[in-house]
ZAMARGU-4260 file (C-alpha; in steps of 0.2 Angstrom, whole numbers, plus 5000, padded with zeros to 4 digits):
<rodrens>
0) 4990/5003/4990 | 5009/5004/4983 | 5027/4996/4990 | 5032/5008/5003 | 5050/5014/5001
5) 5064/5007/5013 | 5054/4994/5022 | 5070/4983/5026 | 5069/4984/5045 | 5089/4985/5045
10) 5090/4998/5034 | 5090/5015/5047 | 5100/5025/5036 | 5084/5029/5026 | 5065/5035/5029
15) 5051/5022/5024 | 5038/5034/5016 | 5020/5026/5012 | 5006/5033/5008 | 4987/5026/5015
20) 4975/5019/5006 | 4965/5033/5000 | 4980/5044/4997 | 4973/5057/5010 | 4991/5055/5023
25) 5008/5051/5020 | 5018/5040/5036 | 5037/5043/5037 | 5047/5032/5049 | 5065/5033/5052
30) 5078/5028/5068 | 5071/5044/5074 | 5053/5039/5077 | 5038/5042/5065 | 5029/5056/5060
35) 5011/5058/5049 | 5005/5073/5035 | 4989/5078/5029 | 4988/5078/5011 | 4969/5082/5006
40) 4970/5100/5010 | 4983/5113/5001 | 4999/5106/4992 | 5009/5125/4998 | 5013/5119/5017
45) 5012/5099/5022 | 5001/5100/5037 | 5012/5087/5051 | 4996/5081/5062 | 5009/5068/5072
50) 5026/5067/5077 | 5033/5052/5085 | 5052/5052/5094 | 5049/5040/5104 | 5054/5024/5095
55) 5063/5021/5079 | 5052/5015/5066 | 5054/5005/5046 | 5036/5000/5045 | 5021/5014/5048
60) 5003/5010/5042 | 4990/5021/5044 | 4969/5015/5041 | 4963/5027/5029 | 4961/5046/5041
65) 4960/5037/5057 | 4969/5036/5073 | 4976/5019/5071 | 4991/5017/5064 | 5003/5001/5064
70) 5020/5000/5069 | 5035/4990/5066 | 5054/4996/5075 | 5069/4995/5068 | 5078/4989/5085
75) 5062/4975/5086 | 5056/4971/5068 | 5047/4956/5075 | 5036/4966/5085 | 5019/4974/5078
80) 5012/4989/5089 | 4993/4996/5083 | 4992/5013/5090 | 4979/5027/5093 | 4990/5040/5090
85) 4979/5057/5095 | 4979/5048/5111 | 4998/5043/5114 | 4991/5024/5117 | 4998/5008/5113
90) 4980/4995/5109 | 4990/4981/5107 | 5007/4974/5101 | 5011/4955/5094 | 5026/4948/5091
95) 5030/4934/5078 | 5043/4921/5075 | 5049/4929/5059 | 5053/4949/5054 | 5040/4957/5047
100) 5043/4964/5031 | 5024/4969/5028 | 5009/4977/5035 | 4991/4979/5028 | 4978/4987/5033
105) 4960/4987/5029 | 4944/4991/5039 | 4940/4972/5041 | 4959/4964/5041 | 4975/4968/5048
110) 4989/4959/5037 | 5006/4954/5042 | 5018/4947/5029 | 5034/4937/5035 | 5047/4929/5023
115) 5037/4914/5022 | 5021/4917/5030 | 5006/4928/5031 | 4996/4930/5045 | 4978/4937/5043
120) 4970/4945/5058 | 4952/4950/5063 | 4955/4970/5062 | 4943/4974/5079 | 4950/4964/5092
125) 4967/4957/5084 | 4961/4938/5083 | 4971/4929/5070 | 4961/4920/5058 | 4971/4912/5048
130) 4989/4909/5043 | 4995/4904/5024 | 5012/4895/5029 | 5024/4891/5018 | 5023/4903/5005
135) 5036/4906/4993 | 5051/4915/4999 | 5046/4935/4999 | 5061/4943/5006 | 5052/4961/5002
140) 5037/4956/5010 | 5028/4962/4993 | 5009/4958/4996 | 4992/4969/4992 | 4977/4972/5001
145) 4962/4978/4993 | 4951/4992/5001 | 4936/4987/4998 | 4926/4977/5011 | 4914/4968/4996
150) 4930/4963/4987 | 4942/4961/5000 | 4956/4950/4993 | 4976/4949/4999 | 4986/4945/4984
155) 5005/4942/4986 | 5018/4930/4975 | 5014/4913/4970 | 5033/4907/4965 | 5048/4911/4966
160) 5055/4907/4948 | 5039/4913/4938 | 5028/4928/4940 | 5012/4921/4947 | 5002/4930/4959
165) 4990/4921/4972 | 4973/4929/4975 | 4967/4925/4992 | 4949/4930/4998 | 4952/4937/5017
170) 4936/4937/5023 | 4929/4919/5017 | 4949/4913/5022 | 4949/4904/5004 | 4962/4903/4990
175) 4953/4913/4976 | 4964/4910/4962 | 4981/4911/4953 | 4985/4922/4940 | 5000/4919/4927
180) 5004/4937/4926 | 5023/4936/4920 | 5037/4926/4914 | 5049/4933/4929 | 5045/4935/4946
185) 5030/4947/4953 | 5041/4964/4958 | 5026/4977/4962 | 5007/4973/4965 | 4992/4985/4967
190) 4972/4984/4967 | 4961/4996/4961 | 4951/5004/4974 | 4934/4996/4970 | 4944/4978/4971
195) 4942/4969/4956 | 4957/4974/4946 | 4975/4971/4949 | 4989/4981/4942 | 5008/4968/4942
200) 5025/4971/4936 | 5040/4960/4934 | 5057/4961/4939 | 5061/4965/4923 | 5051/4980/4924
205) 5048/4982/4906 | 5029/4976/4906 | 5015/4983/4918 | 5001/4973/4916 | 4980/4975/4924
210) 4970/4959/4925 | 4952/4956/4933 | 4952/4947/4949 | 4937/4941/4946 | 4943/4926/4930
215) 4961/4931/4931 | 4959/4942/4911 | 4971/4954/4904 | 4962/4968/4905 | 4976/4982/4902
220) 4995/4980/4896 | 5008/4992/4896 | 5025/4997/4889 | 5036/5005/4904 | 5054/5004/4894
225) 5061/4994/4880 | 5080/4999/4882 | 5083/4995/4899 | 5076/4985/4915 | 5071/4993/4930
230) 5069/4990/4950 | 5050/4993/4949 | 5047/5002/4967 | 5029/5006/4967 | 5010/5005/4956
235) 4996/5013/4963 | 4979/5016/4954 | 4968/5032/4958 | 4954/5035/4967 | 4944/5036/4951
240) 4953/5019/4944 | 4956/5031/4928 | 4974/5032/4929 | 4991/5019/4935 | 5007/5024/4941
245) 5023/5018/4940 | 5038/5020/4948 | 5055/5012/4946 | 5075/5016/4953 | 5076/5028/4937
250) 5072/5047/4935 | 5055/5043/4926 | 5038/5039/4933 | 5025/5034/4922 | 5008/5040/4921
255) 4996/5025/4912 | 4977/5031/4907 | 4966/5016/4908 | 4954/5018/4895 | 4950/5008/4879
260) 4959/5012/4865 | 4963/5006/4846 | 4975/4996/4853 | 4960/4984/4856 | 4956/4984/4838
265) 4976/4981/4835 | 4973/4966/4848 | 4961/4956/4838 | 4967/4960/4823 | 4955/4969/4816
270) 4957/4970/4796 | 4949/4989/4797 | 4962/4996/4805 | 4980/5000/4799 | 4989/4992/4813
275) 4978/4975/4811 | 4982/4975/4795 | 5003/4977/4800 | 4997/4963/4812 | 4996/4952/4799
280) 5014/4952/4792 | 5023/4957/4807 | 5034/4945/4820 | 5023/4941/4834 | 5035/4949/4846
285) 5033/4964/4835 | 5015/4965/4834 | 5014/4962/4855 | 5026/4979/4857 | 5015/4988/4847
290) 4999/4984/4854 | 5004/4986/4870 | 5000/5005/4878 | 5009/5019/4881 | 5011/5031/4895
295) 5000/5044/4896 | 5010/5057/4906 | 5028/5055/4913 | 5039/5065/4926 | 5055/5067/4928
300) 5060/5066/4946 | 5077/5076/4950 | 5087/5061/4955 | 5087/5045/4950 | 5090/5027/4961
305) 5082/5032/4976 | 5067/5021/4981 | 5050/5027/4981 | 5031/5028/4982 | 5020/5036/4973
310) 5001/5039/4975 | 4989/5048/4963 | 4974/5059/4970 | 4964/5076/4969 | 4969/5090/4980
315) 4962/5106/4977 | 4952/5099/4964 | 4968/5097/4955 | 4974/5079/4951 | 4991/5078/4957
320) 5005/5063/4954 | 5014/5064/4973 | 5032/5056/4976 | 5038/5052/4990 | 5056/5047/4992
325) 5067/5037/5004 | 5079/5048/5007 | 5065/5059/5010 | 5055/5071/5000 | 5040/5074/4993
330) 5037/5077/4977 | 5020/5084/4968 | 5017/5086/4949 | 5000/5092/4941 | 4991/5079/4930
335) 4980/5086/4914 | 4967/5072/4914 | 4963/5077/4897 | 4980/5080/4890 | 4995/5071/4899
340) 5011/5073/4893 | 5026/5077/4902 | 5024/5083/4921 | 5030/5100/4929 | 5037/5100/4946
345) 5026/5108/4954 | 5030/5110/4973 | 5043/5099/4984 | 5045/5096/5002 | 5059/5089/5015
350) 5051/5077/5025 | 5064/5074/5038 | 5056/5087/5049 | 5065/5104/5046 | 5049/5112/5043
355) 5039/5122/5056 | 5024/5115/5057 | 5019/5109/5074 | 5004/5102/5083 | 4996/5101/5098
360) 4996/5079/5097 | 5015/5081/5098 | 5014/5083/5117 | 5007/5068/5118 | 5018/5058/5109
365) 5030/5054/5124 | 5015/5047/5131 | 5015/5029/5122 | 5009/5018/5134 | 5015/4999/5138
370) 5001/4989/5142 | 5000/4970/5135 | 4984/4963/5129 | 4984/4944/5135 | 4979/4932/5121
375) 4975/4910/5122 | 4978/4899/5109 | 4966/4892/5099 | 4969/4875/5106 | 4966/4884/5124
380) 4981/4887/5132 | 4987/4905/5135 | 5003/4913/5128 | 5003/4926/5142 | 5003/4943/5132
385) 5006/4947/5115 | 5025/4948/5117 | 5024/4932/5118 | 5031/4922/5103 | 5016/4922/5089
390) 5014/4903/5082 | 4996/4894/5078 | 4981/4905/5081 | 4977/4916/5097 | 4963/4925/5100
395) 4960/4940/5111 | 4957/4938/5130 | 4951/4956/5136 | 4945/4963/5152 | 4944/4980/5160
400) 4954/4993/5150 | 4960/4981/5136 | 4942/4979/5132 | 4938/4997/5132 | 4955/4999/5118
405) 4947/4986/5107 | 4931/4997/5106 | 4944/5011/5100 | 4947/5001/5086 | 4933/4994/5083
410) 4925/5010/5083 | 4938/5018/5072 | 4936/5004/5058 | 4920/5010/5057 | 4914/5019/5040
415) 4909/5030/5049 | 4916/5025/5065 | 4903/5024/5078 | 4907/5035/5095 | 4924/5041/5102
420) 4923/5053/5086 | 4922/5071/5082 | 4911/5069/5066 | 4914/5087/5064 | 4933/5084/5061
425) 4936/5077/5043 | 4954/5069/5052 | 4945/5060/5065 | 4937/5044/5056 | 4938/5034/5038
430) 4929/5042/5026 | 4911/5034/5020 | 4911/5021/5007 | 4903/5023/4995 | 4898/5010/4978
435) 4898/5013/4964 | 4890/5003/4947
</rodrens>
């Protein structure tokens, strides 16, 4: 959904804050262990449902509102653990021949991203099905899942010198195709919610722009800054696909609105308008700046270069801009969806647990089991237990109480998930999806 803040598995001097994928929780790992907050219910008190102390943490992915969330420590960042937190239970853990500088989860695929690889697994029982070797060095593990299942693509860098961006379908394990999105290399990717839009940014930060997945179009293209280049650290779209955020290692964080304007008229030069008419004796370099959008609201966080994610979504059937930092509070502005302009502040949270919310999972927390879920290479020959180094293809061998974890997950990833549920507690399982035309 966006570039969690702090994902460097050395850095434990900082939280890594992420939201999930439909901006209903927000994960917070830290040397201290890990803890989750509901976000879809009042914006006044964050609601802790989960708090970890049992292991340091610098990755934490949770799938949509349910119980599985994926791990990565700081003392072991080679090591994947997938969770079911409400019952303190470890499913599974993998480890690879590389740190793991990204997860991403959907409810079909499980995607780890190394420094020069990308494994792909089977979401219900772990299988890996594929592995993209020999990508071009990502050393911030930047990659983007989409959440839908009927375009469920993984996009991640396609060069190290240019800003091209490798579409990849994970379901048909095919190469879809590559998209020359920039001039310097890919800094921040994000998909719309439906799948068939992604939202890049550069290095230089200066130009965000949205192209179709489908034939690789500009669809959208916007102005961030012209004075200065930024450390872009997070785009997200909403729920609705209406609006794009940005974030960058300044004090602003810009709000685009994604709707057709004159601007398209400016862009083909249309002689009935006054800016295609200035199209026709201005520098080209001039007439690009000018067609490209502006933002449609902006806030003004209170300090400025301290990574972070934001995440745009309706709580209170208010739309709200949410922030939340690496050094570890959240921030929530009100958007005016008519309107925009600049953002009020309107409520702010510690996240480093000095609040007094409790609950009632916490006792469990201590009670992470160890269990390791044996697995065989695809050629036949067993590894022993996911511990076990992670090269080539292994697939699940389960029996007994292993088995019975997988139909956890398999359950959970569900929409919705199918027995082991309270379908009565909107926290327990993913919400439906649903389509749209």
């Amino acid at each position: 959904m966006n570039n969690a803040a702090s994902s460097d598995c050395t850095n434990s001097r900082r939280y890594f804050v992420n939201f999930n994928q439909d901006c209903t929780s927000l994960a917070v790992g830290s040397q201290n262990g890990y803890r989750l907050f509901a976000l879809n219910n009042s914006i006044d008190a964050l609601e802790q449902i989960y708090n970890n102390t049992t292991e340091d943490s610098c990755i934490v992915e949770r799938l949509f509102s349910s119980s599985l969330v994926a791990v990565v420590s700081i003392s072991t960042p080679r090591k994947l653990q997938v969770c079911h937190f409400k019952k303190g239970t470890q499913i599974c853990n993998y480890s690879y021949s590389n740190t793991i500088l990204g997860v991403k989860l959907n409810r079909a695929r499980l995607v780890v991203c190394m420094i020069d690889s990308i494994c792909i697994h089977n979401i219900r029982d772990m299988k890996v099905l594929h592995t993209i070797r020999d990508t071009p060095r990502n050393p911030q593990g930047l990659c983007a899942l989409s959440t839908n299942n009927e375009h469920c693509y993984l996009a991640y860098p396609g060069s190290l010198t240019v800003g091209e961006v490798q579409i990849f379908d994970v379901m048909n394990l095919q190469a879809k195709t590559m998209i020359p999105a920039h001039e310097s290399p890919v800094a921040a990717l994000a998909f719309s919610p439906s799948g068939i839009r992604i939202a890049t940014a550069s290095e230089k930060g200066t130009v965000i722009r949205v192209f179709s997945v489908v034939d690789g179009s500009k669809v959208f293209e916007f102005r961030r800054g012209m004075k200065r280049c930024v450390a872009i650290s997070s785009l997200v779209f909403s729920m609705c696909s209406g609006f794009l955020a940005c974030s960058s290692n300044t004090e602003t964080v810009h709000v685009f609105k994604l709707e057709e304007t004159s601007n398209a008229d400016f862009k083909r030069g249309d002689d009935s308008s006054w800016m295609g008419y200035l199209s026709t004796y201005l520098p080209t370099q001039v007439s690009t700046v000018l067609s490209q959008g502006r933002a449609f609201s902006t806030a003004h966080l209170p300090v400025s270069g301290v990574r972070n994610c934001v995440g745009i979504t309706v709580i209170q059937n208010q739309l709200r801009l949410l922030v939340a930092t690496e050094d570890g509070v959240l921030y929530v502005y009100n958007i005016d969806p008519n309107e925009g302009g600049d953002l009020s502040l309107k409520v702010q949270h510690r996240l480093d647990g000095g609040m007094e919310e409790t609950s009632e999972l916490d006792s469990v927390s201590n009670r992470t089991t160890t269990e390791h879920v044996n697995v065989e290479a695809a050629s036949g020959s067993t590894i022993g237990s996911y511990a076990g180094v992670l090269k080539g293809n292994p697939i699940g061998q389960m029996s007994g109480t292993d088995s019975e974890k997988f139909r956890e997950m398999a359950a959970a990833t569900e929409s919705p998930p199918k027995g082991g549920f309270q379908f009565n507690d909107d926290q327990e399982y993913p919400p439906l999806t649903q389509k749209t035309d």
